[in-house]
Structures are given as C-alpha cells and as structure tokens.
C-alpha positions in Angstrom: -14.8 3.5 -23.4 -17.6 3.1 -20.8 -16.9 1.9 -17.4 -18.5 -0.8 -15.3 -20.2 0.6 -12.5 -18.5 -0.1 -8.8 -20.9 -2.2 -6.9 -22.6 -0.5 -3.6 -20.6 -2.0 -1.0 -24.3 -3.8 0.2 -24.2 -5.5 -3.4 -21.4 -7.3 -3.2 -18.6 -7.5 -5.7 -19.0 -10.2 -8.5 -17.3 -13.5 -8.7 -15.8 -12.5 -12.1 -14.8 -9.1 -10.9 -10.8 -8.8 -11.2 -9.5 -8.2 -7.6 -7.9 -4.7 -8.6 -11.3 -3.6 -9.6 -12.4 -4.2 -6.0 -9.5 -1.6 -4.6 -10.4 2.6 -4.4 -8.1 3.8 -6.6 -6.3 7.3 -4.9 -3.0 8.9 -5.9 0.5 9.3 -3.9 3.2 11.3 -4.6 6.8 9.7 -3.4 9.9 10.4 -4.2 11.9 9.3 -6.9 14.2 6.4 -4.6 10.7 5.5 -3.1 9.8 4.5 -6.3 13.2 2.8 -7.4 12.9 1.1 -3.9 9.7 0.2 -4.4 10.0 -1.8 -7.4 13.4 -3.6 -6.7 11.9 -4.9 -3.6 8.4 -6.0 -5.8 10.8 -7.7 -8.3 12.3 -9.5 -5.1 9.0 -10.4 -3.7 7.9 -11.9 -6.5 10.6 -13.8 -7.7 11.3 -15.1 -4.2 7.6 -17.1 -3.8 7.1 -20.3 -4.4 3.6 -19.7 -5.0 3.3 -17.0 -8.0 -0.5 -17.7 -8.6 -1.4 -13.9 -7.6 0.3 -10.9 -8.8 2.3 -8.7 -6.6 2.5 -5.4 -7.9 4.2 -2.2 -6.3 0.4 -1.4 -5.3 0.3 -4.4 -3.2 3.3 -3.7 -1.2 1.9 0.2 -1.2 -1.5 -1.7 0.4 0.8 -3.4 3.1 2.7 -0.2 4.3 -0.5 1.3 4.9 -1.9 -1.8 7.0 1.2 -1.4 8.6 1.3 1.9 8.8 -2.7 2.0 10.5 -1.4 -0.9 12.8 1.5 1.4 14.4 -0.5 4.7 14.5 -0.2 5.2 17.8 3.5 5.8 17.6 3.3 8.3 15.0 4.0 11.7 16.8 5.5 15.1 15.9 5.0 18.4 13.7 6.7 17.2 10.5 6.9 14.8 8.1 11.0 13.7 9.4 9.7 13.8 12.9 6.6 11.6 12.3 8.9 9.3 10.5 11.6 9.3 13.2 8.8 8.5 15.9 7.4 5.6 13.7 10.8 3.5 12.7 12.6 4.8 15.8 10.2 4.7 18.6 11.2 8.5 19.5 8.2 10.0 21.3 10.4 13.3 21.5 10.8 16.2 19.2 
C-alpha cells in the first residue's frame, strides 16, 4: 500500500484531501478511564448536535484539550504530573 505524499505546508492541501489527512498524526498514552471517559463524552457530543455533518471522533475532542490546554499554559506550574494538573483545574500556584 503506497501512501500519498503530505503536501509541503507552502503547497497547500488539496480540495479533495480528507480533513484527517491534513492533521500530524503523534501518539498519547492515557489511562484506561481517560479512554472510557473519552468516548462516553464523544458519544454525547455527537449525539447531542443538531448539525452531524462533520464527524467528531475521540481525536477531535483530544485536538480541543490541547487548544485548551496551550490557551491556559501559563497556569500550568509544579514538579509532577498531579501538581501540574492541580495548578491547571485548580488555579493552585503552590506546591
């Protein structure tokens, strides 16, 4: 199976390109109620819209925690992975 190369980003990305062909793909590890998480609240995203033209996948939700994620770095402070988490969704600048 051959592979379509990626445009350069100066090229462009085809009209007739699917839109998860225009995403990097990378690799996560979470844990396994991350995971169940994740889907039950994909399955409730998706059947909640009225509009169900694009596909929400637990990929798209990953996309938005990131953006989120990158829009609250600032807050994100500590020596661990608990203590970064507690400074992010509890606004605790302390250790």
């Amino acid at each position: 199976m051959t592979r379509k190369p990626k445009p350069s980003p100066d090229q462009g990305v085809p009209d007739d390109t699917p839109r998860y062909l225009t995403f990097v793909r990378t690799e996560a590890r979470l844990r396994a109620d991350q995971v169940d998480a994740l889907a039950a609240l994909r399955r409730r995203v998706a059947a909640n819209r009225s509009d169900k033209t694009e596909r929400i996948t637990d990929n798209t939700l990953l996309r938005l925690a990131v953006d989120l994620l990158l829009e609250n770095a600032a807050q994100i402070t500590g020596d661990t992975e608990e203590e970064m988490r507690r400074a992010l969704l509890e606004g605790d600048t302390g250790k």
